[in-house]
C-alpha positions in Angstrom: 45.2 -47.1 33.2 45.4 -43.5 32.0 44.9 -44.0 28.3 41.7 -46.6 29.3 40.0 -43.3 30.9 41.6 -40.9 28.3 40.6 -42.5 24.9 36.5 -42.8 25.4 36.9 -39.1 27.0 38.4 -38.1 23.9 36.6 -40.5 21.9 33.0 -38.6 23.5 34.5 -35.2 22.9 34.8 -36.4 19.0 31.1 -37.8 19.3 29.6 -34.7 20.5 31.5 -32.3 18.2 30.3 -34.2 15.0 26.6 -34.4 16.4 26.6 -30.7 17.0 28.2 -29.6 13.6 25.7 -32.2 12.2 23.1 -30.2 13.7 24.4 -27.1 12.2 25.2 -28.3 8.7 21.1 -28.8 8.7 18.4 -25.7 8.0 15.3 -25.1 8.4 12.9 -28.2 8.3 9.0 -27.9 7.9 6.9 -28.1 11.2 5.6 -31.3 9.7 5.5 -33.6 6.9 3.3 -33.3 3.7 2.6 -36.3 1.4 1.9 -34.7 -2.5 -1.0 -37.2 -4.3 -3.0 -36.6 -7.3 -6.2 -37.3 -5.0 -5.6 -34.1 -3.1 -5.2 -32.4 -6.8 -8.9 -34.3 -7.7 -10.3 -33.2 -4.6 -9.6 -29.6 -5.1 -10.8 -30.1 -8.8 -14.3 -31.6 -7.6 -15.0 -28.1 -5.0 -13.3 -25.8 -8.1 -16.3 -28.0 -10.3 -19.2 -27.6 -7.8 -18.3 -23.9 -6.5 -18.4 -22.6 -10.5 -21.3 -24.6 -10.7 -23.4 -23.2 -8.0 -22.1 -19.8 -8.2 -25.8 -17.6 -9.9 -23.4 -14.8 -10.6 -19.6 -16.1 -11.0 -18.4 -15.0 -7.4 -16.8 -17.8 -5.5 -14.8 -18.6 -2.3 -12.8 -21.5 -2.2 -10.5 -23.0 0.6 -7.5 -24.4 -0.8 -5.6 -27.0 1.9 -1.8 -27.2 2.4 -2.0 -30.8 1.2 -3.8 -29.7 -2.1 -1.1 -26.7 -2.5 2.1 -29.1 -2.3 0.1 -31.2 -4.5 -0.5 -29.3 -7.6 3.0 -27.2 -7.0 4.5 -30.7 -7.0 2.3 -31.5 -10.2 3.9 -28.0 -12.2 7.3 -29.1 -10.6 7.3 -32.4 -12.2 5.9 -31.0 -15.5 8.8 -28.5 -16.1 11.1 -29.4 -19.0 13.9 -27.3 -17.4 12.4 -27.9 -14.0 14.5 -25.8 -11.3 16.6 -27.8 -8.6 14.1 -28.0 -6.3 13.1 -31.2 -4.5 10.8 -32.0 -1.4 8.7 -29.6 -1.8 5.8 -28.5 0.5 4.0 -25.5 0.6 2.8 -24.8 4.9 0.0 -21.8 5.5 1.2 -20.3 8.7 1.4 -16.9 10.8 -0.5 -15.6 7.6 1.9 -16.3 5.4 3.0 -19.3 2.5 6.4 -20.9 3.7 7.6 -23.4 1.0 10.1 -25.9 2.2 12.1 -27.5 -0.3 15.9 -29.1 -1.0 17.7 -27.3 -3.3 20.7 -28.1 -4.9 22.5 -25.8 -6.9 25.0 -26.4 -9.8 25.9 -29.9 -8.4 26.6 -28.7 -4.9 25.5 -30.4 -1.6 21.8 -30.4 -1.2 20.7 -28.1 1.2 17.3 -27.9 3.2 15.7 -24.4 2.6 12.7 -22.1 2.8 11.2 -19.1 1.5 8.1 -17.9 3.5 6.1 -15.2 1.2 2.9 -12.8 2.0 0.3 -13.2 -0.7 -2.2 -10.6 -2.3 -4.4 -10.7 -5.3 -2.7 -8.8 -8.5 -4.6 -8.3 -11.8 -6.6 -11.2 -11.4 -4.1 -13.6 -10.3 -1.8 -14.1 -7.2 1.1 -12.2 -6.0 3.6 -12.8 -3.6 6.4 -10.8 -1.8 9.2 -12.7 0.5 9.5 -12.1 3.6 11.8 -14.6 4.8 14.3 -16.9 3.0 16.9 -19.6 4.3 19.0 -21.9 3.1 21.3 -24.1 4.8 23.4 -23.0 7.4 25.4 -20.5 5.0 24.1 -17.3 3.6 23.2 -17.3 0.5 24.2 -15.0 -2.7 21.8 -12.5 -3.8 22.1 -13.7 -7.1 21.0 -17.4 -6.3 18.4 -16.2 -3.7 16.8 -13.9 -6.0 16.8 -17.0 -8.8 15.1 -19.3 -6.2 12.7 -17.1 -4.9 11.2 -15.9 -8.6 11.6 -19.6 -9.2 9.5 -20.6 -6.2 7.0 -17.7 -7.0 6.4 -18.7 -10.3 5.6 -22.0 -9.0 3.1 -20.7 -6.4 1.2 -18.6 -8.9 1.1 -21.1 -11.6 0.1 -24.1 -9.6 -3.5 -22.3 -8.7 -4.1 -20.6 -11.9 -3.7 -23.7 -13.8 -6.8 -25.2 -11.2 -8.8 -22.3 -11.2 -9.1 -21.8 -15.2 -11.2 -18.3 -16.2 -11.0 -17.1 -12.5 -10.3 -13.9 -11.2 -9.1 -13.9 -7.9 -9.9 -10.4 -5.5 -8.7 -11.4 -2.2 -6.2 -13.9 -0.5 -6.6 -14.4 2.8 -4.6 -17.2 5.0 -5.0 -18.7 7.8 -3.8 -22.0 9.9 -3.2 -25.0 7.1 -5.2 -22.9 4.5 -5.6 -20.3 1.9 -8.7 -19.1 1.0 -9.2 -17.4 -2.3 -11.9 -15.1 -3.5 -12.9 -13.4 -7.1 -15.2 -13.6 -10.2 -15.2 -16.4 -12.8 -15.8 -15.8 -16.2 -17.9 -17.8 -18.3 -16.1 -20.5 -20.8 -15.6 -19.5 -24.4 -17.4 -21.7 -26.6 
């Protein structure tokens, strides 16, 4: 009669120790899910189009959505011969600042969910970004592997809009809620 009351208690105690070292082997997770699609890329392409178009003297403002960031990051991503290990990526704008939420796996290890939340500002024409915030799994992370991920994630960030936005200057970043919006000059094509 003993062991019938004993072995689900046990068997319970088991249950919730693996769910809450489940939990903990996690990290952090985006608020919500983004989708990358090359319409989101040739939706941002048509405004880029029109706004360069319409612009009398070359200044332009242009909104750039989260879906249209994790799209053409995803784009560079996939285009990288020695593309870093760096999987389900999305880029959130939040709190005035670009969190990028990604798996990475690093030399074969497990997979572990991670994000790196940076501050943008407009730098010699193009973007810069500082981090503010990184995490990665439940462990902490060497400096060395941090520092890899984070210029690798940079990188990524810059090059995704500059390849967009061809012969543009960009003079100010601002970001708000689900968006970045991006202001500068564009310089006329050479012939």
């Amino acid at each position: 009669m003993r062991s019938q009351v004993v072995i689900p208690l046990i068997a319970l105690v088991l249950a919730a120790q693996f769910c809450c070292c489940s939990a903990a082997v996690g990290g952090p997770q985006p608020p919500y899910v983004i989708t990358p699609s090359d319409g989101a890329v040739q939706r941002f392409q048509d405004r880029w189009s029109t706004v360069v178009n319409e612009s009398p003297d070359g200044s332009f403002t242009i909104t750039l959505t989260e879906e249209e960031m994790t799209s053409m990051a995803a784009r560079v991503l996939a285009r990288q011969v020695d593309s870093p290990p760096i999987s389900d990526l999305q880029v959130h704008f939040r709190d005035q600042r670009i969190e990028v939420y990604a798996t990475v796996t690093v030399q074969d290890s497990l997979p572990l969910p991670g994000m790196v939340a940076f501050s943008a500002y407009a730098t010699d024409g193009g973007i810069g970004v500082s981090v503010e915030e990184a995490a990665f799994g439940p462990l902490p992370i060497p400096d060395s592997i941090l520092e890899a991920s984070t210029e690798a994630l940079n990188d990524l960030i810059s090059q995704s809009v500059e390849a967009e936005i061809e012969n543009a200057s960009i003079t100010d970043i601002q970001i708000g809620e689900e968006e970045m919006i991006l202001t500068g000059t564009v310089s006329p094509a050479s012939p």
